[in-house]
C-alpha positions, -999 to 999 in steps of 0.1 A, spaced: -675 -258 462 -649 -280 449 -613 -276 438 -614 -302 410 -641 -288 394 -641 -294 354 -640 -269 327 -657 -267 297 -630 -270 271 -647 -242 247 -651 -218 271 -626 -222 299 -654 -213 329 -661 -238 358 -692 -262 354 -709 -273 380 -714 -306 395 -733 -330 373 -741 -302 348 -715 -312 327 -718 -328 293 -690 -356 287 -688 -369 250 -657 -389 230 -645 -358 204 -620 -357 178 -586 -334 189 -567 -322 160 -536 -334 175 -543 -369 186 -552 -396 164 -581 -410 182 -613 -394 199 -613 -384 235 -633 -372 263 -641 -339 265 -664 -318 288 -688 -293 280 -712 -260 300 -740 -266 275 -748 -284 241 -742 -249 224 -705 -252 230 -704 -289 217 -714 -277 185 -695 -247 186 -662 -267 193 -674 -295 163 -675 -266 143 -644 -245 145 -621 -263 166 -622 -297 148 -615 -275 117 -582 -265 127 -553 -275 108 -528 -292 123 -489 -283 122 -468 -311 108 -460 -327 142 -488 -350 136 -478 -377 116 -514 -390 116 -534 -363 106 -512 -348 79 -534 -341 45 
């Protein structure tokens, strides 16, 4: 059992060692795409699908509309 173990950013729960699933996704608050860990492939498309969709405060002067 590790200490540094990574956490799926939809969820929040621990993934185990070489489990996880790394891809480049867009943030709402950053310009460019980074990396983000996933539990399973069902979460990836989750977060695609309602986190990308959040609308950004006006902070961002990048991705204002």
């Amino acid at each position: 059992m590790s200490i540094f173990r990574k956490k799926c950013q939809y969820c929040g729960e621990k993934i185990e060692k070489g489990k996880e699933i790394t891809v480049e996704v867009k943030v709402p608050e950053f310009k460019y795409k980074v990396k983000r860990r996933f539990c399973s492939l069902e979460h990836l498309d989750l977060y695609k699908k309602y986190v990308k969709s959040i609308p950004v405060g006006n902070s961002c002067p990048y991705c204002k509309n």
